[in-house]
C-alpha positions as CSV (number, residue, x, y, z in Angstrom):
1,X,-1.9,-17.3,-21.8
2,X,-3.1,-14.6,-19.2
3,X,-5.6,-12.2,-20.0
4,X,-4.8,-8.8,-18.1
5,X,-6.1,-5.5,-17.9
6,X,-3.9,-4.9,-21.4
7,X,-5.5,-8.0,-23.2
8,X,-4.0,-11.6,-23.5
9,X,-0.8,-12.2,-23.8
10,X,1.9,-15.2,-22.5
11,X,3.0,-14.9,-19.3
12,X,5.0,-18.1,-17.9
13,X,4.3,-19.0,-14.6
14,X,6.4,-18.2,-11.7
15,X,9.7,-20.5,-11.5
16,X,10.1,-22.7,-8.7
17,X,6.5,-23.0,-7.5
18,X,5.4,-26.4,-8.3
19,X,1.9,-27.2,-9.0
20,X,0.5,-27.7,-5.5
21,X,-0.3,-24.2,-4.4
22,X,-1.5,-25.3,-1.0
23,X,0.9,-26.5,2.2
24,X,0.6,-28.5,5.4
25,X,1.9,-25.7,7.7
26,X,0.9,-24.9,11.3
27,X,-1.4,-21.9,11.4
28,X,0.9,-20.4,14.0
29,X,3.8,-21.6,11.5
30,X,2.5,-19.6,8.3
31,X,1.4,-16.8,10.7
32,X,4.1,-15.8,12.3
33,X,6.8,-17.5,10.1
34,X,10.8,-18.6,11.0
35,X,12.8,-17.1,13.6
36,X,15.9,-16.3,12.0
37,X,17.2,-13.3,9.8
38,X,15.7,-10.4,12.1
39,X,17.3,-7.3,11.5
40,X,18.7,-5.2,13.9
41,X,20.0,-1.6,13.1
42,X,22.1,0.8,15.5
43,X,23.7,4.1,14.2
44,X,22.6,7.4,15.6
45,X,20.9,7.8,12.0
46,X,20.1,4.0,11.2
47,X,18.0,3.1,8.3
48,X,16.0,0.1,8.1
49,X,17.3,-1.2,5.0
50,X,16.5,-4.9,3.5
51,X,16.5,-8.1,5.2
52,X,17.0,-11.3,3.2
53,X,15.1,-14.9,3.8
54,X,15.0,-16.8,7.4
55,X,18.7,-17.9,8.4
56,X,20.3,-14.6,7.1
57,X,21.1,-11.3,8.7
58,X,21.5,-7.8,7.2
59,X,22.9,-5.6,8.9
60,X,23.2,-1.5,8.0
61,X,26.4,-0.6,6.1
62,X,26.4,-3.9,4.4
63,X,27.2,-3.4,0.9
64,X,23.6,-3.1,-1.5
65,X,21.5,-2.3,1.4
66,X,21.5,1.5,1.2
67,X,22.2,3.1,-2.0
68,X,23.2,6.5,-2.2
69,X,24.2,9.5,-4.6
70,X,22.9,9.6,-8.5
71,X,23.4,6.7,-10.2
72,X,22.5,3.5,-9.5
73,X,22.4,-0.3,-11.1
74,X,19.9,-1.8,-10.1
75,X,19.3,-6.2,-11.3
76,X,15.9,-8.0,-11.0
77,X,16.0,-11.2,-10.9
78,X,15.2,-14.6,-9.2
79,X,15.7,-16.4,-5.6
80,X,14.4,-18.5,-3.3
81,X,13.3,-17.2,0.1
82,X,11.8,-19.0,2.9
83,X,9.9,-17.2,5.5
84,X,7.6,-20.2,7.1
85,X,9.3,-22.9,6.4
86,X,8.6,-23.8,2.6
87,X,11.3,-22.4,-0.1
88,X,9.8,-20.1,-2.6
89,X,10.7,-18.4,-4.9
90,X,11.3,-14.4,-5.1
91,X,11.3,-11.2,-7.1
92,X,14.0,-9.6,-6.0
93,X,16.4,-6.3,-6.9
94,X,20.0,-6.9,-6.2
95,X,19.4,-10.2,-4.5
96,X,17.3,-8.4,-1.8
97,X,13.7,-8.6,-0.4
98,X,12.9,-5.7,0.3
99,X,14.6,-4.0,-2.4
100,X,17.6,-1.9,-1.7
101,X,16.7,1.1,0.2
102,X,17.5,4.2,-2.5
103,X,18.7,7.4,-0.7
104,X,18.5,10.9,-3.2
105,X,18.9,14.6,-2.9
106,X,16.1,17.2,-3.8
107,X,17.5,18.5,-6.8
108,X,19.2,16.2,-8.4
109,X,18.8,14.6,-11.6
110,X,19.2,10.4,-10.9
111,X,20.1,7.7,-13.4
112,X,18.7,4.0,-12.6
113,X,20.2,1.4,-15.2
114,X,17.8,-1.5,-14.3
115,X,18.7,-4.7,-15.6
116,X,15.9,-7.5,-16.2
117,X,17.6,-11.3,-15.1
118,X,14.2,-12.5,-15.3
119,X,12.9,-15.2,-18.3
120,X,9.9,-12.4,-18.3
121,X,8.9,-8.9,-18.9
122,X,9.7,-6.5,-15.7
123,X,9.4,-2.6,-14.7
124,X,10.1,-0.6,-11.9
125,X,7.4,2.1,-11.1
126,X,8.6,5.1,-8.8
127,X,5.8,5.2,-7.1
128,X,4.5,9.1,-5.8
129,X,7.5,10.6,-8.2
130,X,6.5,13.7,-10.5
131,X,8.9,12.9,-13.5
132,X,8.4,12.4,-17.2
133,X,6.1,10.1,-18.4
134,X,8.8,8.1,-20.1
135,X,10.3,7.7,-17.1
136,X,6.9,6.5,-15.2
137,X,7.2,2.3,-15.6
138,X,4.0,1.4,-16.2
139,X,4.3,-1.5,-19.1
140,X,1.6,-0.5,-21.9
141,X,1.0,3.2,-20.8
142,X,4.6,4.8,-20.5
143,X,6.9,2.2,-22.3
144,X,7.0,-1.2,-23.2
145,X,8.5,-2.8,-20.6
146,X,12.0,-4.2,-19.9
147,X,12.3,-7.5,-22.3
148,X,14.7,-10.1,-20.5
149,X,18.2,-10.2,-20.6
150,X,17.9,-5.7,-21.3
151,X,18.7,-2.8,-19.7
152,X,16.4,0.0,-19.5
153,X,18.0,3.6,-18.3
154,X,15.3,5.9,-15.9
155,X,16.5,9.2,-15.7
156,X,14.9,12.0,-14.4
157,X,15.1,15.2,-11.9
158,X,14.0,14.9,-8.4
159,X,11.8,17.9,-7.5
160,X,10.4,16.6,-4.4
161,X,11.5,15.5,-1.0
162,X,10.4,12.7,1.6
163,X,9.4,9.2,2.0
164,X,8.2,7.5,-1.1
165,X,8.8,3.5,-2.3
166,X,9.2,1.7,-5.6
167,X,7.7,-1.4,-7.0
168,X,7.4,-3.5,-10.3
169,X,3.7,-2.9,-12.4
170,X,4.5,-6.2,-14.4
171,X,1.4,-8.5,-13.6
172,X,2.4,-10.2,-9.9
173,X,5.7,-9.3,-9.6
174,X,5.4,-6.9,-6.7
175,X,3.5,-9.6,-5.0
176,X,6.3,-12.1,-5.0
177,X,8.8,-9.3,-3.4
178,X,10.0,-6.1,-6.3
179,X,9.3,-3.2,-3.7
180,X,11.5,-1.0,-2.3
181,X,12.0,2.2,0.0
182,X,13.1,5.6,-1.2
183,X,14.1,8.0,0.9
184,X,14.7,11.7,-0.3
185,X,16.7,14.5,1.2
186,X,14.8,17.9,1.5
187,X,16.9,20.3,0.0
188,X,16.6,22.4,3.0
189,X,16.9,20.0,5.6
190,X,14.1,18.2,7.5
191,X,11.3,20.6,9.0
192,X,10.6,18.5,11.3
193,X,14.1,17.5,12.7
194,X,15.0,13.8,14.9
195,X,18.0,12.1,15.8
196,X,17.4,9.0,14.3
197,X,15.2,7.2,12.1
198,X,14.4,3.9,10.4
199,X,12.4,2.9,7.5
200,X,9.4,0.5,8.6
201,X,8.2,-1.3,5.2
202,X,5.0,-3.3,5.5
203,X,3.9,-6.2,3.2
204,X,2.0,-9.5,2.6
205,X,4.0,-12.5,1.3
206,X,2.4,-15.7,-0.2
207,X,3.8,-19.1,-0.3
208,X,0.7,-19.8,-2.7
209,X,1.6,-19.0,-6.5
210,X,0.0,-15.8,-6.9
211,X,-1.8,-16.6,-10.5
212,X,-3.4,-19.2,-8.3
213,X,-4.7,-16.7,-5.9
214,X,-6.0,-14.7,-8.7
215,X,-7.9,-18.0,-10.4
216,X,-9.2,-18.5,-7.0
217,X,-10.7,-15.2,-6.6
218,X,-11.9,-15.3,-10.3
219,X,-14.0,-18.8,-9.0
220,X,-15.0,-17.7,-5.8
221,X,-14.3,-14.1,-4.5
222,X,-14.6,-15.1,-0.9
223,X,-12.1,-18.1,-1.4
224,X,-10.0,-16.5,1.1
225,X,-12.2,-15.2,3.9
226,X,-11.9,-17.9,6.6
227,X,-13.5,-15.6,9.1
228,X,-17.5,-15.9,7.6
229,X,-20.0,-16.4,10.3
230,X,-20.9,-19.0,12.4
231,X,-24.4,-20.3,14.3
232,X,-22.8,-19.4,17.1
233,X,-22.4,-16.2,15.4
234,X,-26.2,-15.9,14.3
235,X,-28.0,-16.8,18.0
236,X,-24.9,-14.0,19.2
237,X,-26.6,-11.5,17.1
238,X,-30.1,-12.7,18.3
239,X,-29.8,-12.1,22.5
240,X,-28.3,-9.0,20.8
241,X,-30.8,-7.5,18.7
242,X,-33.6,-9.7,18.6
243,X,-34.4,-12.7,15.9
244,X,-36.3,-10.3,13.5
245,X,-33.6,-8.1,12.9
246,X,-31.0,-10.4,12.7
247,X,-33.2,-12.6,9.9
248,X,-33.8,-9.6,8.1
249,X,-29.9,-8.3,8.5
250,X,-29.1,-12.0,7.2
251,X,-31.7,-12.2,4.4
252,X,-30.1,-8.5,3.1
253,X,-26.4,-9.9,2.4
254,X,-27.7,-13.4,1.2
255,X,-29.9,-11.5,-1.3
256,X,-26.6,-9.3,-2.3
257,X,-24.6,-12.7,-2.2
258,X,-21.9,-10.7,0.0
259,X,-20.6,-11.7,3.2
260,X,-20.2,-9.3,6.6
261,X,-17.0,-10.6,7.2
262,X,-15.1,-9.8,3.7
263,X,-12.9,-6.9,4.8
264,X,-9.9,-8.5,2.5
265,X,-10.1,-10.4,-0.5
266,X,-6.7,-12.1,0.5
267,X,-6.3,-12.6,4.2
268,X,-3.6,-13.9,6.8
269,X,-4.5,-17.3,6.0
270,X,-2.5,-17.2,2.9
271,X,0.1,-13.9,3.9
272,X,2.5,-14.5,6.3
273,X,2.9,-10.2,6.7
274,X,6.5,-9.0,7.1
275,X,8.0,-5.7,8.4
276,X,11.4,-4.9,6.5
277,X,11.8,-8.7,4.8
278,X,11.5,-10.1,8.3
279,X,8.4,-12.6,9.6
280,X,6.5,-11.5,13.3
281,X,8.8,-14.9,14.5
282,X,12.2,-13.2,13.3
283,X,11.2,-9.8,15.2
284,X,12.6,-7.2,13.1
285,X,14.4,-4.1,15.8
286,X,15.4,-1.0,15.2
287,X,17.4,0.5,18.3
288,X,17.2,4.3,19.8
289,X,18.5,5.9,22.9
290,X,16.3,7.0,25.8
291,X,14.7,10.6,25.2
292,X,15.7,10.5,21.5
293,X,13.4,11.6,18.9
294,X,13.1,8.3,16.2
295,X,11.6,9.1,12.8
296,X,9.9,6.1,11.3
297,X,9.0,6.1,8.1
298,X,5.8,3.6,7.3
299,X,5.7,2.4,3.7
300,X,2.5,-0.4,3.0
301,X,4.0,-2.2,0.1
302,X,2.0,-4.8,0.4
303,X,0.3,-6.2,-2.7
304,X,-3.9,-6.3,-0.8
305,X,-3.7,-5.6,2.7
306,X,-4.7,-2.7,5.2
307,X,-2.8,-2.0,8.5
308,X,-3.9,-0.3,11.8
309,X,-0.1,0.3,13.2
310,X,0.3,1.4,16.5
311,X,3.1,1.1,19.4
312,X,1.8,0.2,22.8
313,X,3.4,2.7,25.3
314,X,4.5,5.1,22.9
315,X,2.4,8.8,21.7
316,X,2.5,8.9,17.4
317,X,3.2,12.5,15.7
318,X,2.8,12.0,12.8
319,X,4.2,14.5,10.6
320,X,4.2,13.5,6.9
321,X,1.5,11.9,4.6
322,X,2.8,10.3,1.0
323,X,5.8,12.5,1.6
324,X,4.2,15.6,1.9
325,X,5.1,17.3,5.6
326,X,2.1,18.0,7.4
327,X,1.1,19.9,10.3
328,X,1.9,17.3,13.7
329,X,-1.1,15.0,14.6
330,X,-0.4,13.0,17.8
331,X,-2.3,10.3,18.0
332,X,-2.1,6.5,19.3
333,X,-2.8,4.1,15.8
334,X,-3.8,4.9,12.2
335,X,-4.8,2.9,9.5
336,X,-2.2,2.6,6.1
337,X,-4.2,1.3,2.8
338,X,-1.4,-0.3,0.2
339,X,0.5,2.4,-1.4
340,X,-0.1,5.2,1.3
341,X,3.1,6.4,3.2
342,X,3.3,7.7,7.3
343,X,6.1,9.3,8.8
344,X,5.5,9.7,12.3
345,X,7.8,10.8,15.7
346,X,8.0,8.9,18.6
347,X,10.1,9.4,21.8
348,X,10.5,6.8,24.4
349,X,10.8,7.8,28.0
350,X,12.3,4.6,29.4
351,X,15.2,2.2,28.2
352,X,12.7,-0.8,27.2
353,X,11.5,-2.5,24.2
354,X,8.4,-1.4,22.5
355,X,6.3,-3.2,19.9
356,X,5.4,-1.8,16.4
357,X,2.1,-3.7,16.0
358,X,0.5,-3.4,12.5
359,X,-2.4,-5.7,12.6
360,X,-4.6,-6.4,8.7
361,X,-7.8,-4.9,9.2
362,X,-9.4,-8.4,9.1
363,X,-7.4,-9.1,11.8
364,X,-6.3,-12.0,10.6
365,X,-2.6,-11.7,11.3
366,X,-0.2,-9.1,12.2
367,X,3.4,-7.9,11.4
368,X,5.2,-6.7,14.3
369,X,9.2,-5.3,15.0
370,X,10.3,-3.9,18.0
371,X,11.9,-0.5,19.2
372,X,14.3,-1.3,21.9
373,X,17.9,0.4,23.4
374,X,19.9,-3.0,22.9
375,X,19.1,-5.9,20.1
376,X,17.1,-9.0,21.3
377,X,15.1,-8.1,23.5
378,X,11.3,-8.1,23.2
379,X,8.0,-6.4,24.3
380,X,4.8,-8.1,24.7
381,X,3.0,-8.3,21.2
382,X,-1.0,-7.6,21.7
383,X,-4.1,-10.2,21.0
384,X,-5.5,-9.4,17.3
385,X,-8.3,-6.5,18.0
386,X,-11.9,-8.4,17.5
387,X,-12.7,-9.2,13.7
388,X,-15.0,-6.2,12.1
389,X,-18.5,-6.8,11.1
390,X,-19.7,-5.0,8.0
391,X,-23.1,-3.3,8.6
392,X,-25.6,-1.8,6.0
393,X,-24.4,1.5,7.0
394,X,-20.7,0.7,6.1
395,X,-22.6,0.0,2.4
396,X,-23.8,3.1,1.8
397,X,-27.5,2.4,2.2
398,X,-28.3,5.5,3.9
399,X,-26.4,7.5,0.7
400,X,-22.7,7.7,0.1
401,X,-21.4,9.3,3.5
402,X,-18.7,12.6,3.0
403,X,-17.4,12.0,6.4
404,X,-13.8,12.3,6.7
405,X,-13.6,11.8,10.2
406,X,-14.7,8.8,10.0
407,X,-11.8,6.0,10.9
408,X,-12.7,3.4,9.3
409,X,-14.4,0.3,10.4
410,X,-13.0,-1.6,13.0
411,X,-11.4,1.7,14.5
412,X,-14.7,3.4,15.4
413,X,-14.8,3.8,19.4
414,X,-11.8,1.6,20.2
415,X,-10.7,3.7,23.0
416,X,-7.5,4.9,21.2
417,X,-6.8,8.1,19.3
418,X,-7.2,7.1,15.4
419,X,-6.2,9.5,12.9
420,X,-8.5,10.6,10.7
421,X,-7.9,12.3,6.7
422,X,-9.9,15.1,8.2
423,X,-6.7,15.6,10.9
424,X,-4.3,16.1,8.1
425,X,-3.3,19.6,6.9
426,X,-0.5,19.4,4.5
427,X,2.1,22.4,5.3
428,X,2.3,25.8,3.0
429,X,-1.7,24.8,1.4
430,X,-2.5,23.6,-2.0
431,X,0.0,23.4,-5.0
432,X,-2.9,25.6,-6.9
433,X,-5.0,28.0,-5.5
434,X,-7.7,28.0,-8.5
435,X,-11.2,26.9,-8.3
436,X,-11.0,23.9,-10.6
437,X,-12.8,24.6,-13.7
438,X,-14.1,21.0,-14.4
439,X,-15.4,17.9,-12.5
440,X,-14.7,14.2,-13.5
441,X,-17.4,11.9,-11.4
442,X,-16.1,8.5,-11.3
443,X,-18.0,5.5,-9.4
444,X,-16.1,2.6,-7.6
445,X,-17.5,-0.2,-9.2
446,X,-17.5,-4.2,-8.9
447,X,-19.2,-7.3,-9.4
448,X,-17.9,-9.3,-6.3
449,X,-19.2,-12.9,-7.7
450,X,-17.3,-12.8,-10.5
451,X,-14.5,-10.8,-9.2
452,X,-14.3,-7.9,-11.6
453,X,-13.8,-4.5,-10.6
454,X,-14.0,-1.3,-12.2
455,X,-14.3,2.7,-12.9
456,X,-18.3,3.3,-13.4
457,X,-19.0,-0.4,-14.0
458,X,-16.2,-0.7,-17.0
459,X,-13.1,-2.5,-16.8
460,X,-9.9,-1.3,-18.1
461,X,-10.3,-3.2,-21.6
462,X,-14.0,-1.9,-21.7
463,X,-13.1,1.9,-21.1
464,X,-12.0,4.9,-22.9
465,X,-8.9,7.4,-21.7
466,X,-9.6,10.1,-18.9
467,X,-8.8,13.5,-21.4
468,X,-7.1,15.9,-19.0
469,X,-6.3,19.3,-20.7
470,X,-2.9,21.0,-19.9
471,X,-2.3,23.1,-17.3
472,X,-6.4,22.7,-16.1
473,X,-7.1,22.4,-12.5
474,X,-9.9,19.8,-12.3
475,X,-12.0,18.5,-9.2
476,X,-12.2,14.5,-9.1
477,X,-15.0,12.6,-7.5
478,X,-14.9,9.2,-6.3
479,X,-18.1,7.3,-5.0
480,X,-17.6,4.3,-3.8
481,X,-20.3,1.6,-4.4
482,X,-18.5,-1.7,-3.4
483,X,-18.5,-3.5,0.1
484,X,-14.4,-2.7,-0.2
485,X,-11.9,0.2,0.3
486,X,-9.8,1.4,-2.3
487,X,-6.5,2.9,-2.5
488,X,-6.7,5.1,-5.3
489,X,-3.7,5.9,-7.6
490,X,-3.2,8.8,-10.0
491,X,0.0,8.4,-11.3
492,X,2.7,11.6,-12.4
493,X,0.5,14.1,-10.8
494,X,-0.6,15.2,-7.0
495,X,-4.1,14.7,-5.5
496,X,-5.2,17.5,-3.1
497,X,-7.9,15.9,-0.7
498,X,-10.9,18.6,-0.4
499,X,-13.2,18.9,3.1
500,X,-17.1,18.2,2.2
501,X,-17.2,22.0,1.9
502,X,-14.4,22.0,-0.7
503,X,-11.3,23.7,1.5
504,X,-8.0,21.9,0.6
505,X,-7.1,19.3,3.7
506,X,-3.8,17.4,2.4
507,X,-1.7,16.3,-0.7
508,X,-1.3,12.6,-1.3
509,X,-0.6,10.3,-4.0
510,X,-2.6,7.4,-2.8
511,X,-6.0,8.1,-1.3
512,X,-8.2,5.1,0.2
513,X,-12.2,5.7,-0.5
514,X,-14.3,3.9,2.2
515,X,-17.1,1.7,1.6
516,X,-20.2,3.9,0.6
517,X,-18.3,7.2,1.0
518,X,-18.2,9.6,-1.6
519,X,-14.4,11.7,-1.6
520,X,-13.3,14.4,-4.2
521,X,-9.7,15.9,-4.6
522,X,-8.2,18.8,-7.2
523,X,-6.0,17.9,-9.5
524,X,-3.7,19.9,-12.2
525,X,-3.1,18.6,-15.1
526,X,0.3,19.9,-15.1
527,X,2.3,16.5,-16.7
528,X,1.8,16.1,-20.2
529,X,1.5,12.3,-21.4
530,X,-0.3,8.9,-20.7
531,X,-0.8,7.9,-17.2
532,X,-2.2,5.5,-15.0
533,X,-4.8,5.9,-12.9
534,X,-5.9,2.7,-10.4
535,X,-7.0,1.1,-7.4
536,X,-3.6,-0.2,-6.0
537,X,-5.4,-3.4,-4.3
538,X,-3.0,-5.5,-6.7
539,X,-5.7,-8.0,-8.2
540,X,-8.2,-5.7,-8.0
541,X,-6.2,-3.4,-10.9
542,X,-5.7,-6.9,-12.9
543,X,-9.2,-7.2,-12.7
544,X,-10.1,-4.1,-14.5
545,X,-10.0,-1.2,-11.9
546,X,-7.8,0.9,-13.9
547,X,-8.0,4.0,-16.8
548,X,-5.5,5.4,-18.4
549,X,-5.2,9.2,-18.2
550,X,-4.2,11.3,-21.6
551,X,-3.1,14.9,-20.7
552,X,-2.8,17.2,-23.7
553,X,-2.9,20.1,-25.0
554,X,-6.5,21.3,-25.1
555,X,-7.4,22.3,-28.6
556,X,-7.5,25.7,-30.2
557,X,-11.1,26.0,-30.1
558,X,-10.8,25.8,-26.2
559,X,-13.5,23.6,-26.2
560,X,-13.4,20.9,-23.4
561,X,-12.9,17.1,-24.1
């Protein structure tokens, strides 16, 4: 038995990994992974589609990798990949990690028959769609789930257009590899036009069972975090600031029982982090044509880890946020939280190879691919920025902060251009113009000892539904009060990001609150149903930060709920 945010129930554990979650593999090994099945794409409008385990090659075109039109069959089910040299086993949609790469139309209606092969439950979330709530895939909120050996049928409209991805919301399953791109087709073409794009989808895999990694965390939080500091690290700190301050700084976080150093709760120590299916070692490439304009579009599917991305050599514009188009921001790195979506423009100068670098914040490891006019070759890949240090400040001990310039730590004053939520301006201004009417306060919440995390100090199984009226336009407020940052989730409905002074910056789906920052978007309550609404950090929404929204009809009296 497993107890989840939806009570206990049986959950079998993961076929294929045996009982010793640990392995004797090089650190360079696990980092960077095998060698073989990069994947290289070359049509004048390539797609990045799915690459399979070390050994194999995918190339564009090949049957199951890009699926277009309306409807679609879609199998989960089991297989064993091998990305640093132990075989494990896989989540997988037609046989592929990633997922196949869906390709839709604005305006029309899509089918998905998704078949579960699996000896467990499964689901497939559209993650950033407006659609039904039936048609939503959250297990417990929207439907029950897909038993195995069934067929489930999604059908919906698609009102939207741009770069969004899809992934299981059964327990670990996205962990172990059910994610996948969707790319959709603006009904009146791209605003923002180039001649030649690839998908570039980021995520962590695990050799370790991840029900392990979560019993681990449950123990000790900082189980993972390989990077606390040293003696060398404490006389550092003393030529530096002086032995009072650095007693008093260490005294603070013992007294908190936090550490400095615990960016992520699961770091590179136990990810080996991929970039389409394909380990640093296989070197991913996506090819272009000197002076062309190459359209990537940045999906972080991974299950609990942040990425600065950047390409040495090469200006960023980007011009999309969670599939929204937004005014260009040129710029040389940004940081992606899980969940969160970049499309940016780039347009090399010289026939050479360039190297996507998307290092975890921890810097702890890296994914990396390469941009290059003919397939194998290679540009340097950059040293790992310094690890990040967590101050006082980054806890919010001078008050939560409203800045939304701020970068983020480990970006602050690095010499590049870092892009900012303040630099974002989604095109054509909010969906609704009207002051909202009501605010919801809600307080980032966790107990880091004993791993549980929450919505105003309540886990999921502790909390009642969010009541959202029909048709209200609502203000949220999120303060966080944890040492973490948090992707935050609403599903079925958009989040409009507000300035301190409460002008409408940009749409998203997915919005990452900082440690000790305080961040409030509008929201209309224009889907009626039960939603989900979550931090996407993957074990910190089984360990309670999660709430389900209810939006209804508000009653006759007009009274609010």
């Amino acid at each position: 038995m497993y107890r989840s945010r939806f009570g206990a129930r049986p959950f079998p554990e993961i076929p294929g990994f045996n009982s010793s979650p640990e392995f004797n593999l090089s650190r360079r090994r696990f980092v960077q992974g095998l060698a073989g099945g990069a994947l290289v794409l070359a049509a004048c409008r390539g797609v990045a589609g799915a690459a399979g385990a070390a050994g194999e090659t995918v190339a564009r075109g090949e049957r199951g990798s890009i699926l277009r039109g309306t409807d679609f069959q879609l199998e989960i089910g089991a297989r064993q990949m091998n990305f640093t040299g132990a075989s494990r086993p896989a989540t997988v949609v037609n046989g592929q990690l990633p997922a196949p790469l869906l390709y839709w139309r604005q305006g029309d209606t899509v089918t998905l028959r998704v078949t579960n092969r699996l000896p467990a439950p499964t689901s497939i979330h559209w993650h950033g769609m407006i659609l039904p709530a039936n048609m939503d895939g959250v297990p417990g909120i929207s439907f029950a789930g897909i038993p195995p050996g069934e067929t489930f049928v999604y059908r919906f409209p698609v009102t939207q257009s741009g770069t969004y991805w899809y992934h299981s919301h059964s327990r670990f399953q996205e962990q172990v590899g059910l994610y996948g791109p969707i790319i959709i087709e603006p009904r009146g073409g791209e605003r923002y036009r180039a001649d030649r794009e690839h998908v570039v989808l980021l995520s962590d895999w695990t050799d370790t069972n991840p029900e392990h990694i979560y019993r681990m965390l449950k123990v000790q939080s900082d189980y993972f975090n390989y990077g606390k500091r040293t003696v060398a690290d404490f006389f550092a700190d003393v030529r530096k600031q002086g032995l009072s301050q650095t007693v008093a700084d260490r005294r603070m976080w013992g007294q908190m029982r936090m550490n400095d150093t615990d960016l992520l709760d699961v770091s590179g120590h136990t990810y080996t982090y991929l970039m389409n299916g394909v380990t640093p070692a296989a070197n991913w490439t996506g090819l272009f044509r000197r002076g062309e304009k190459i359209r990537l579009r940045i999906i972080n599917g991974s299950s609990m880890s942040f990425f600065d991305v950047r390409i040495p050599g090469l200006t960023l514009t980007v011009v999309a946020a969670d599939g929204q188009d937004v005014e260009p921001v040129t710029l040389d790195e940004f940081r992606i939280g899980p969940a969160e979506v970049y499309d940016v423009i780039v347009e090399p100068k010289d026939d050479r190879a360039y190297t996507i670098f998307a290092q975890s914040m921890d810097r702890s490891g890296y994914a990396r691919g390469t941009l290059a006019p003919a397939a194998g070759m290679e540009a340097e890949v950059p040293q790992l920025d310094a690890r990040p240090v967590l101050t006082m400040m980054d806890m919010g001990m001078g008050g939560p902060t409203t800045n939304l310039a701020d970068p983020g730590i480990g970006l602050r004053k690095n010499g590049r251009r870092v892009l900012t939520y303040a630099d974002l301006h989604t095109v054509g201004g909010p969906i609704d113009s009207r002051e909202p009417g009501r605010e919801i306060r809600l307080h980032l919440t966790g107990h880091m000892q004993r791993f549980v995390w929450s919505f105003d100090g309540k886990k999921f199984s502790e909390s009642r539904p969010l009541q959202f009226n029909y048709g209200e336009r609502l203000r949220i407020v999120l303060v966080n009060d944890s040492m973490m940052n948090h992707p935050i989730h609403l599903h079925g409905m958009w989040s409009e990001v507000e300035s301190p002074e409460g002008e409408f910056l940009v749409r998203k789906h997915t919005i990452v609150v900082q440690p000790g920052q305080q961040l409030s978007y509008g929201v209309t309550a224009n889907a009626l149903g039960r939603w989900a609404f979550h931090c996407h950090l993957l074990y910190h929404m089984e360990a309670g930060m999660f709430r389900e929204v209810v939006v209804e009809q508000a009653p006759a009296s007009g009274k609010q709920s």
